[in-house]
N, C-alpha and C positions, 0 to 999 in steps of 0.2 A: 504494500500500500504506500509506505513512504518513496519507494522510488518512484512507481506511478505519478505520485503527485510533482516529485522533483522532474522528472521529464515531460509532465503534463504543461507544469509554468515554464519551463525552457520552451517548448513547446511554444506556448501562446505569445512569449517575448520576444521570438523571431521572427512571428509572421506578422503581431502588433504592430501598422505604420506609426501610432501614437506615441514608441520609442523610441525614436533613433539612437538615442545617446545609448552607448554601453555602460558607461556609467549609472545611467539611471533605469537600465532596465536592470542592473545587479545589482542598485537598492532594493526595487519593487521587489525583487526576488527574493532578496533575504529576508525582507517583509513579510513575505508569503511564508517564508518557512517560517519562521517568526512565530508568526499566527498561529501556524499549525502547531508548535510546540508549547503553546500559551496554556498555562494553567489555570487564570480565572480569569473573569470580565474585567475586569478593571485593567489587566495587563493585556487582552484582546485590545480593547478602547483607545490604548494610548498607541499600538502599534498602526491601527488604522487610522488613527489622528495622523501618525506620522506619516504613512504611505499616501493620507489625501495631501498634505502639507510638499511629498515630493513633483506629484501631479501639477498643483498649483502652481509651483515653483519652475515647470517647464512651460507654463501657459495653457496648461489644459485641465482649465476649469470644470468642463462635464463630467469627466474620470472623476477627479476631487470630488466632486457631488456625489455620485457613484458610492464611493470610497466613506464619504461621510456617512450614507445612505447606511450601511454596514457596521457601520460605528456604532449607530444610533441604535442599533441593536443590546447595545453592549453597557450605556448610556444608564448609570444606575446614580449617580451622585448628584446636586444642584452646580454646583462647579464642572463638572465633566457637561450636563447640561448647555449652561452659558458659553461654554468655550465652544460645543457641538453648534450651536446656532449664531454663536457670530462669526462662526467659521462659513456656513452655508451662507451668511450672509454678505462674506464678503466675495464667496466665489460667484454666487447668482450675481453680481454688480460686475466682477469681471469679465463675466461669460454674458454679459447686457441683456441680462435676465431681471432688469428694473422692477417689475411687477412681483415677481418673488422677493427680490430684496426687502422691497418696501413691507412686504409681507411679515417678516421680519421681526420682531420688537425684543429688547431686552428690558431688563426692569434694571432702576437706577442701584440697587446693590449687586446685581451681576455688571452693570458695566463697569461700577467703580471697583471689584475682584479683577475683574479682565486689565483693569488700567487702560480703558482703550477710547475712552470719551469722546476723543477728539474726532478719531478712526470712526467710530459710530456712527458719529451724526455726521461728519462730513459726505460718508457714504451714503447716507439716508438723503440726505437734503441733495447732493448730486444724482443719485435717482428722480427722486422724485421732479429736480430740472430734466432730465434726458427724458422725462413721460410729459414733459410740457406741464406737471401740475402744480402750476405758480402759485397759487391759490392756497394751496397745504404747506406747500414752501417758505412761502413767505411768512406763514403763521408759526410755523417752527422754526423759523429765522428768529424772530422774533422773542419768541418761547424761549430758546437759547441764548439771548442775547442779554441776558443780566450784567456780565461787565461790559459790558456796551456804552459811551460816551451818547449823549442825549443828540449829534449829531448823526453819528455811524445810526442810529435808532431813525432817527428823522429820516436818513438816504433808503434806510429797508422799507420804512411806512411808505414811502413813495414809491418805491418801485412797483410796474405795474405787473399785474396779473394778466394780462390779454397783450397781443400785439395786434396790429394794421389787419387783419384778416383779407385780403379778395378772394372770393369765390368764380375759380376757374370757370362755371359753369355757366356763372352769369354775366363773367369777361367772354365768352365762347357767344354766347345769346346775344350779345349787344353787337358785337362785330357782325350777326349776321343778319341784324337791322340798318346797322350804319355802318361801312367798312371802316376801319382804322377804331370807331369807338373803344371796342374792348382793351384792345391795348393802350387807351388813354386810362380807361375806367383801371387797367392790372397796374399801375403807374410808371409808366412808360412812352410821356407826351410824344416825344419824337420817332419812335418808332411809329404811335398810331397817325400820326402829321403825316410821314412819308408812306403810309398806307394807304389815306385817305386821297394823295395827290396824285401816286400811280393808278390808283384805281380808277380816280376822276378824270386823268388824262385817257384812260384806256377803256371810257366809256366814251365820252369823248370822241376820241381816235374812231371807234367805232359808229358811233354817230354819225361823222361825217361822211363815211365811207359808206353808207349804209344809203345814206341824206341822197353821193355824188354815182348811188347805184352800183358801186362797186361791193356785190356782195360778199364774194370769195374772199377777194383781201380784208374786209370790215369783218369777218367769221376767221378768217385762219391768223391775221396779226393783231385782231383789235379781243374779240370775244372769246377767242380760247384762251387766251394768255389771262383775261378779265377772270373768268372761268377758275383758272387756276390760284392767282391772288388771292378772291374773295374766298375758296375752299382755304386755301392756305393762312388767311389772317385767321379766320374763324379757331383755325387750330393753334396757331400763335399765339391768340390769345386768351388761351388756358394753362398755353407753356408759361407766358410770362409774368397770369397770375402764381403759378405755381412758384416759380423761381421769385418773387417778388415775396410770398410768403416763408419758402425757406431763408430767404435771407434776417426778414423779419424777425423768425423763428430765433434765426442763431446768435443774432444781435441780442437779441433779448437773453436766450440761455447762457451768452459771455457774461452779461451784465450781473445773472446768479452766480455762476461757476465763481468772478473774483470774490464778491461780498462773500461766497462761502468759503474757499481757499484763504483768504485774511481772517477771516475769522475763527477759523478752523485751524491749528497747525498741525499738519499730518508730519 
């Protein structure tokens, strides 16, 4: 049985893409036998604490999770507890698994056992910016801001919870009532100007050709090309609401990340 097992994990550590390193597929190993040699939960616990800890350490958070997952099995103390779940918590934030992070909570004597305050809430309140939820943010900014200067206090009360919103769909809607509109409406004047100008000239163009009887030319260089722009703006601008809101978006989420990184010393 012991060898089975020892050729089972060699086995698994050379076909695992997840290792490359030799080095650290001969921790995970002796991890394994580790385990299998472990006499009680408590000394199970802390070996898979450690095997998640090596995972983490090469940037592969899922395995850690994994790894944790197995732990928790094992998981009989308040202290073994709190280490188990700010440990999950810190691999679901690496692995941008925000919605589990947030999920999350320690109670204020296991973070102050962990010594990890800082670590904690930095992690929480940068989640909770990467899910856009300013609104919870800001209120735990706040919450946490006891040695706060009644300025640094005034700059968080003000920051806002919402940004510029445009809605592609009804930047898409307008362009296909008035050309160039929508990309005035996603904010974007000059682009919807020079929409508005080739289109007019290219209706235009086609008018007169239309007017001077020339209909092939007034359909092949004036209508088709028109044809093409006004499907084209339409599409444009939903691009350029979109790109107009991530920008939004990330301006706003810089403006969290410092107030929390200043405030926060990791």
């Amino acid at each position: 049985m012991r060898y089975l097992l020892i050729i089972t994990l060699i086995l698994k550590n050379l076909l695992s893409s997840a290792q490359p390193d030799s080095l650290l597929a001969s921790s995970l190993l002796n991890a394994e036998l580790r385990l299998y040699y472990s006499v009680n939960d408590s000394e199970r616990f802390n070996i898979l604490f450690d095997k998640a800890e090596l995972y983490k350490n090469s940037g592969n958070n899922k395995q850690a999770l994994q790894e944790l997952k197995r732990a928790g099995t094992y998981c009989k103390t308040v202290n073994e507890s709190a280490q188990l779940r700010y440990q999950k918590l810190l691999n679901y934030f690496l692995a941008g698994q925000y919605n589990d992070a947030i999920s999350i909570e320690l109670f204020e004597n296991e973070i102050r056992y962990l010594n990890k305050s800082a670590e904690y809430y930095s992690i929480r309140l940068l989640a909770l910016n990467e899910l856009q939820n300013w609104k919870l943010c800001k209120q735990e900014l706040l919450s946490n801001c006891h040695d706060c200067d009644s300025l640094q206090r005034m700059f968080i009360s003000d920051l806002p919870i919402i940004f510029d919103y445009r809605s592609p769909e009804k930047c898409s809607r307008w362009s296909s009532f008035i050309p160039g509109a929508g990309q005035i409406k996603a904010g974007y004047p000059l682009k919807g100007i020079a929409s508005i100008l080739i289109q007019g000239g290219l209706i235009a163009f086609t008018g007169y050709n239309y007017y001077s009887a020339y209909y092939i030319t007034g359909s092949v260089t004036g209508l088709l090309p028109l044809r093409k722009f006004y499907k084209g703006g339409i599409r444009l601008s939903g691009i350029l609401a979109e790109e107009h809101n991530q920008n939004r978006s990330n301006a706003l989420k810089e403006k969290y990340r410092k107030i929390i990184l200043e405030h926060f010393t990791l």
